[in-house]
N, C-alpha and C positions, 0 to 999 in steps of 0.2 A: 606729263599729262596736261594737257592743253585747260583751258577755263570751261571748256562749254563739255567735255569731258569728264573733272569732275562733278561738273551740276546735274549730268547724266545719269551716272553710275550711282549715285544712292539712289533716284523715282525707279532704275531698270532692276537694280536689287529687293526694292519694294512689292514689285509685280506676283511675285509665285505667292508671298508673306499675304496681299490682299485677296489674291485668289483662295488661298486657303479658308481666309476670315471668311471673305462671303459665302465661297461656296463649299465648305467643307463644317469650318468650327459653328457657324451660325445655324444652316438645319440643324447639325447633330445637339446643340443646347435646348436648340425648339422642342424636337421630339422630346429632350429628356425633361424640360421644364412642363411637358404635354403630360407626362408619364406621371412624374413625382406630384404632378396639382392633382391626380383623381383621388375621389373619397376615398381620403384615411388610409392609405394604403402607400407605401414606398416598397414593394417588393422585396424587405429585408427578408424576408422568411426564405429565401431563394439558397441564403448561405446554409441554412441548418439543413434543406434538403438533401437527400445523400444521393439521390439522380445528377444532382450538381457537380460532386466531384465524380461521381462514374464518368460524367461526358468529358468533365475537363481534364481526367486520368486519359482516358481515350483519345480525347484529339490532341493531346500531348505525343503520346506515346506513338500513334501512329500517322502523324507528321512527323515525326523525328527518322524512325524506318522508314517510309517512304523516301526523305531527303537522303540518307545514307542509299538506299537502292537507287533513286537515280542519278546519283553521284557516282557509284558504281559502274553504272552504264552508260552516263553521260562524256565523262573524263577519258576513257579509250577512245570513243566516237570523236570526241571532240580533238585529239592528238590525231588521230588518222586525217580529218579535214585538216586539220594545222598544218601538219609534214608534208603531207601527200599528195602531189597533183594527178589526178588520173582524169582519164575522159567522163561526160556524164559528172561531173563534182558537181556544177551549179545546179544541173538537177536536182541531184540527191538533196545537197542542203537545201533547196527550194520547198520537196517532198516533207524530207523530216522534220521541216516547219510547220506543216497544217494542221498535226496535233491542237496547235497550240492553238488554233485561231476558234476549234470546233467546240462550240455553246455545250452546254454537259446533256441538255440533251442528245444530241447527235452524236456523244459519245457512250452514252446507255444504250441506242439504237444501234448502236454499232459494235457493242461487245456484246448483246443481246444480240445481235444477227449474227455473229461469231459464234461466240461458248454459251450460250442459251440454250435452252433444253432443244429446243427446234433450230439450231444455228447449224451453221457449215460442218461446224467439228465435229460436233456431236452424230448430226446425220449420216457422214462421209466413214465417223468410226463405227457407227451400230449399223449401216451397210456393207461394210467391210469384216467386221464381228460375228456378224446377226444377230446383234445383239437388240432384247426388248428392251431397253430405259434405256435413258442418254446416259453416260459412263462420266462425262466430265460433268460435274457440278460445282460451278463459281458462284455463280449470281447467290447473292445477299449472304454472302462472304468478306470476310475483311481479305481475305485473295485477293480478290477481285477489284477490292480499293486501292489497295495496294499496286497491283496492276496498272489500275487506269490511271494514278496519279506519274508512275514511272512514265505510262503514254503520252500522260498532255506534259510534263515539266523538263523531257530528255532535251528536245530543242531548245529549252533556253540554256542547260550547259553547253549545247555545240556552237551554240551562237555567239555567248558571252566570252565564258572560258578559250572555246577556238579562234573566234579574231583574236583575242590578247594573246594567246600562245603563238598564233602563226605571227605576229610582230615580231616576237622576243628573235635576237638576234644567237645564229647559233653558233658565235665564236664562244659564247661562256662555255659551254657545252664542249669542242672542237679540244679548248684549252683544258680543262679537264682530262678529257682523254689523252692527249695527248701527257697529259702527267701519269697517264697509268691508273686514270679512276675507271671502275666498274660504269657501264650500263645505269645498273641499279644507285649504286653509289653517286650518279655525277644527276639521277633524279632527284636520290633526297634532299642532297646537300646544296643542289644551284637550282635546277627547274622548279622541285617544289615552292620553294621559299619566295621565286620570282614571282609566282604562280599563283600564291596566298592572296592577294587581294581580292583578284576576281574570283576565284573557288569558295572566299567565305562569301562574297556578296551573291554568285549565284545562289551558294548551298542557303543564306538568307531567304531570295526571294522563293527557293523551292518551298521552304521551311514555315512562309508564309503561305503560298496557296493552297499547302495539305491542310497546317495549321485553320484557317478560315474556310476549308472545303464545305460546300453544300449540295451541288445537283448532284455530283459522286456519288456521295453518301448517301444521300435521300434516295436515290433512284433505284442504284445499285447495289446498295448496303441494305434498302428495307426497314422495319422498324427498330432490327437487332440493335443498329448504331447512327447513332446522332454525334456531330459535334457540337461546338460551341456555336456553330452557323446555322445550323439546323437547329438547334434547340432553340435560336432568337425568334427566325420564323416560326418554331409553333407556339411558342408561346405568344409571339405578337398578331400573326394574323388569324393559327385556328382558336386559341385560347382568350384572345384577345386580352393578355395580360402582359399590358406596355409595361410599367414599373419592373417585372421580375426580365422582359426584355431590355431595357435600359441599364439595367445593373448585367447583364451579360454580356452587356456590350462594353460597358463601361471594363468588365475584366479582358475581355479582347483588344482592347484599346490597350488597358495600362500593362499587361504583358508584351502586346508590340512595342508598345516605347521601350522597356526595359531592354528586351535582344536588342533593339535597334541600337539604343546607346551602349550595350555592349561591343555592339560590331563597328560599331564607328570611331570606338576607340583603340579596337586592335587594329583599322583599318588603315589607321593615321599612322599606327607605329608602322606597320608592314610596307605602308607604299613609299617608293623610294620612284626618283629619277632615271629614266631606263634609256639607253639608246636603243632605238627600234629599226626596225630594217620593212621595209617592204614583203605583203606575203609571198610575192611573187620569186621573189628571192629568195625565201626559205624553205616553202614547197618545192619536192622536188619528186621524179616518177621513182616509184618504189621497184627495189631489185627483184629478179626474179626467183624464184623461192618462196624462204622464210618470209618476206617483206610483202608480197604478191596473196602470197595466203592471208597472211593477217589481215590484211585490205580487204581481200573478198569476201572474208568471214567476219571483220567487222562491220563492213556493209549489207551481209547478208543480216546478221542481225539487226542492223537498224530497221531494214526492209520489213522485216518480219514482225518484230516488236511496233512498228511505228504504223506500218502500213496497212496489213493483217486484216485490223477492223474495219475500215474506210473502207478498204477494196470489197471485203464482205458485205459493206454496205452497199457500196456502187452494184454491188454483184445484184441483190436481192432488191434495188430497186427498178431494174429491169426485168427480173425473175421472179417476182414473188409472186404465188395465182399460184395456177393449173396452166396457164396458156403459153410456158417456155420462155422466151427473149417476147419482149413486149414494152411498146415505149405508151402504152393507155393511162402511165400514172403519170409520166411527164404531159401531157395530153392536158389530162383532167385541172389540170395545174392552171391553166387559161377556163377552165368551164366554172361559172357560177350557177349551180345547180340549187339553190336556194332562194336566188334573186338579193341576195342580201344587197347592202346600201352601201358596204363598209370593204366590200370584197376588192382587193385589188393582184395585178397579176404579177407572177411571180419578177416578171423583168421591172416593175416599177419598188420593188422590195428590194431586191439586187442595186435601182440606182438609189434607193434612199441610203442602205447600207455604204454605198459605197461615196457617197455626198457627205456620210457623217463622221465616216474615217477619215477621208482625208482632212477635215475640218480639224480631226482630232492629232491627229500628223501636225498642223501647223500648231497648234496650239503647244499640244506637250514638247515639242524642239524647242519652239519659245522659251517659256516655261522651264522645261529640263534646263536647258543650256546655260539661262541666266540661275538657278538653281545652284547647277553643278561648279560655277565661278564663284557664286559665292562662298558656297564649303571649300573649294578648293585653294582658294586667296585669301582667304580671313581665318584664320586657326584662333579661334577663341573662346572662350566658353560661352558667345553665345552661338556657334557655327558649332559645338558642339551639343548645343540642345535643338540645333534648327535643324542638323541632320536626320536624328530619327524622327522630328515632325514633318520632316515633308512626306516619310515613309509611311507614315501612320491612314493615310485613305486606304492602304491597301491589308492593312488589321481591322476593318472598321468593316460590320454586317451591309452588304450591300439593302438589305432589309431596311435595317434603322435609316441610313441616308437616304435613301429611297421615301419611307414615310417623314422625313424632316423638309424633304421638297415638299411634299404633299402641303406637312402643316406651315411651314415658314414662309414659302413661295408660290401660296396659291394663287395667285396673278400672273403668274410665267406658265402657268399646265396647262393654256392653251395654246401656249405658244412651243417652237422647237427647237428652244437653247437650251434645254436641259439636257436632252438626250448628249449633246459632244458635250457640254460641262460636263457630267457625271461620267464619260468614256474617258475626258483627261484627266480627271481625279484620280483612275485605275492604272493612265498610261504614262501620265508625267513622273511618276514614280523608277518606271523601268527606264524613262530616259537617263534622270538621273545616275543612275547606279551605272548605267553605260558609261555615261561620259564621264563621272569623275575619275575611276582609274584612271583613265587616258589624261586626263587633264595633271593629274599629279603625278602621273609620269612623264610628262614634258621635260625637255630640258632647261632649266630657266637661265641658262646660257644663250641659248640662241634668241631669245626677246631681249635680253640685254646686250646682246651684240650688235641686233638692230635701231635699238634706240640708239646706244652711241653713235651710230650712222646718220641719224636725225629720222629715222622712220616714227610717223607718229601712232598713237595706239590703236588709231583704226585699221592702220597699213599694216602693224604689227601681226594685229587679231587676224585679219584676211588673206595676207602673204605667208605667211608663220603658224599660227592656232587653226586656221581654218584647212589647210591642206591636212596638215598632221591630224585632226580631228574628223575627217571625212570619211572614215570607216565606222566609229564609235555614233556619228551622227546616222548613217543608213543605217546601222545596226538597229540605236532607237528607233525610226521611223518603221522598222520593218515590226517593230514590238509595238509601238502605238496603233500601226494599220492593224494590226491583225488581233490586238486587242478589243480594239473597236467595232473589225468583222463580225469576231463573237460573243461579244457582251450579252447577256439576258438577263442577269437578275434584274438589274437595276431599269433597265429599258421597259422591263414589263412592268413595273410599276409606274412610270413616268412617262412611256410613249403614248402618242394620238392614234386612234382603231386607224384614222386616215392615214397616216402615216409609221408601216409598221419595219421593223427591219426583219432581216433574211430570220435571223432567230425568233423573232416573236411569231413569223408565220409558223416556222415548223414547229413549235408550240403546238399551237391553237389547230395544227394539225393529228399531232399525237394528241392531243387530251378533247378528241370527237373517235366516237365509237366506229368500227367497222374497219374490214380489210382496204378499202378503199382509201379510207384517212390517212391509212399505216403506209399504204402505198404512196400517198402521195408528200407524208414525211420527206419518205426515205430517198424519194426523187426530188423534193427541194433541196434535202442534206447534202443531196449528190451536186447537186447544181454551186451551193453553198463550197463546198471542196473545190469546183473546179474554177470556181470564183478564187477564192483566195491561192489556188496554186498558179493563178496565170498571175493575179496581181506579187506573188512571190517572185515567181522566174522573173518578170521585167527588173524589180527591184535586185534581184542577183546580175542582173543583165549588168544596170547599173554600176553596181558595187564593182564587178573587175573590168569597169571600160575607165574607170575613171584614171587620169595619165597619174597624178598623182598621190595616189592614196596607196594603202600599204595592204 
């Protein structure tokens, strides 16, 4: 390692460490130093309440079931992308991504135009019936949470789990068989085990988004069920009682650390060094038959599960009225019938959102990358306490950060650094957990083959680290853009009326009365989806042109 090398690598190690200090540990002490100073009061009574452990009974329990159900559904979908080359593939993965990108509004709006009492299903079976009441009833059901959690977190197993599995080379597999091991048998005993890292780190991230769920719940759940996310906001914005929201936040917090150091420690024993293979090489066209079926029927189910409610959405916001097919609410979308000061059109919402994603792209790769070298080069205990801290924004009420900007950074809320700082706080996280698999399944043979050559460690990193890491890196970036797309908690507390994105429009469009509003939602949401599915397809376009990558 050259001199100017070393003097590097500890300020480039430093980077994600200060970013967290400023913009993550520093509001979050504000609000809670904001909270503990009001009269007389530290919100201890919050333990003795027995509402307290209801919610954290519940959003235990049903983030645990959720992460097991879309583990269930994710792990087949993600083996079919893995294995299987068929026509339409970049599609599909492209498609089965949008979940992920859609603000929870848009996802209430869209299983409510589905299974809602007046949705698709219900209409299409009590015409079909004659039946008088709609027969399916979800909404403000834990069903239905249930449901919609399986919706938005299925993508990140096909994403995560299936680039690592279409790596995996399939001689371990080949040589099995050819010993005379079972199918089943040559899964438990070689694939599983290969497999383990990424499976607990998605089954993690799922396990966090149920875990911290709010617009789901709120929306779609009703008053029956709050989590721990829901119960921050009402106590801190309708209750306005900060102290018993800081102490909830503070259990959301010190439960994330503890999974997180739990996982990071089985993560270290599990990950091993892997030779990898190209996916292009491992996919291959499925037989016809049994192999042909399973493909169509796993794909029909992704289609169905994933798609279902968007398309239901696209459907009724050209449909919704008396008036048939009608583009009056895409229309209305340019009219400022109000004269307001603040109004702007929908294409300049479209280019904010899409100025702050990418902002968010560069930063979280930064970020993640230098992140993920670190834990992955440094095995120490303190890389074993820095792991679940970088994890920790994403256990953290987007509420309370959201007001610690407010109270700690109120010299920046006129300006519009907040909005990508607080989308990388959400997406640097998913970089990480991408990349370090990959990084600690390197072979650290082949960097030691090149230094003996005399390659120095920039030529190393760029020749060597950077090819082999060019999957695990667009992976991330497809996870920071699309995070960014649809971010709203936190936007909506810290964005300019002047500058709002695609989410906080269709907001402020749902929460004004009238068919008209409703309509013009559902036709930004639309717009919204076809936004993030074109910016998916290029990014897929990407991913298999590149000569290198696997």
């Amino acid at each position: 390692m050259t001199p100017i090398t070393r003097r590097l690598s500890p300020f480039l190690y430093t980077l994600p460490l200060l970013f967290l200090a400023g913009f993550y540990f520093y509001p979050l002490a504000a609000i809670l130093r904001a909270s503990f100073a009001q009269a007389g009061t530290t919100g201890g009574a919050v333990w003795a309440q027995p509402f307290f452990w209801r919610v954290f009974w519940f959003t235990t329990w049903q983030a645990g079931l959720s992460t097991l159900l879309t583990l269930l559904v994710g792990l087949p979908l993600a083996w079919l992308f893995a294995r299987f080359d068929f026509p339409g593939k970049t599609l599909l993965r492209a498609l089965t991504t949008i979940p992920f990108v859609m603000p929870t509004v848009v996802v209430a709006a869209a299983f409510t135009t589905l299974v809602g009492p007046n949705g698709l299903v219900n209409s299409a079976l009590m015409e079909l019936f004659s039946l008088s009441a709609p027969p399916v009833q979800l909404l403000q059901t834990v069903w239905v949470i249930l449901l919609a959690h399986v919706f938005y977190n299925v993508s990140v197993v096909i994403r995560t789990v299936g680039s690592f599995w279409a790596n995996l080379s399939p001689r371990y597999d080949e040589a099995a068989a050819a010993l005379g091991a079972s199918p089943a048998r040559r899964f438990w005993l070689i694939t599983l085990p290969l497999l383990l890292p990424s499976v607990t780190a998605v089954g993690l991230l799922v396990f966090l988004f149920c875990f911290t769920s709010f617009g789901v719940v709120l929306i779609l759940g009703g008053l029956r069920f709050a989590t721990l996310e829901v119960e921050i906001y009402r106590q801190a914005v309708t209750l306005f009682n900060l102290p018993a929201a800081a102490l909830l936040s503070l259990v959301q917090i010190g439960l994330t650390f503890a999974v997180m150091a739990v996982y990071t420690r089985v993560q270290r024993r599990a990950s091993r060094p892997l030779n990898q293979r190209p996916a292009q090489s491992t996919a291959r066209r499925p037989r016809a038959g049994g192999e042909s079926a399973l493909l169509v029927g796993g794909m029909g189910i992704a289609l169905l599960l994933l798609l279902a409610p968007l398309l239901s959405l696209a459907w009724r916001s050209f449909t919704l009225g008396d008036d048939g097919v009608t583009l009056a609410y895409f229309q209305e979308l340019a009219v400022n019938r109000r004269g307001s000061a603040f109004f702007v059109t929908p294409l300049y919402a479209i280019r904010n959102s899409a100025l702050v994603a990418l902002s968010v792209v560069v930063l979280s790769l930064g970020l993640g990358l230098i992140s993920a070298y670190l834990l992955a080069r440094r095995r120490s205990w303190l890389t074993a306490l820095l792991d679940p801290i970088f994890l920790l924004p994403l256990g953290t009420s987007a509420v309370t950060l959201g007001l610690g900007y407010i109270v700690a950074m109120g010299s920046l809320r006129a300006s519009l650094v907040l909005i990508p700082i607080a989308h990388t706080l959400i997406a640097a996280p998913f970089v990480v957990r991408t990349l370090l698999p990959a990084l600690r399944s390197l072979n650290p043979r082949l960097r030691e083959a090149a230094a003996v050559l005399g390659a120095s460690p920039f030529r190393i990193w760029r020749e060597i680290d950077l090819p082999l890491l060019r999957p695990a890196l667009i992976v991330g970036a497809v996870f920071a853009f699309t995070i960014s797309l649809g971010e709203f908690g936190a936007t909506l507390l810290i964005s300019r009326p002047d500058f709002p994105t695609m989410p906080v429009v269709i907001y402020q469009a749902l929460g004004q009365p009238g068919l008209l509003n409703y309509g013009k939602a559902l036709a930004m949401s639309t717009i919204l989806m076809a936004v993030a599915a074109a910016g998916l397809l290029l990014i897929e376009r990407l991913r298999w042109e590149g000569s290198g990558e696997f």
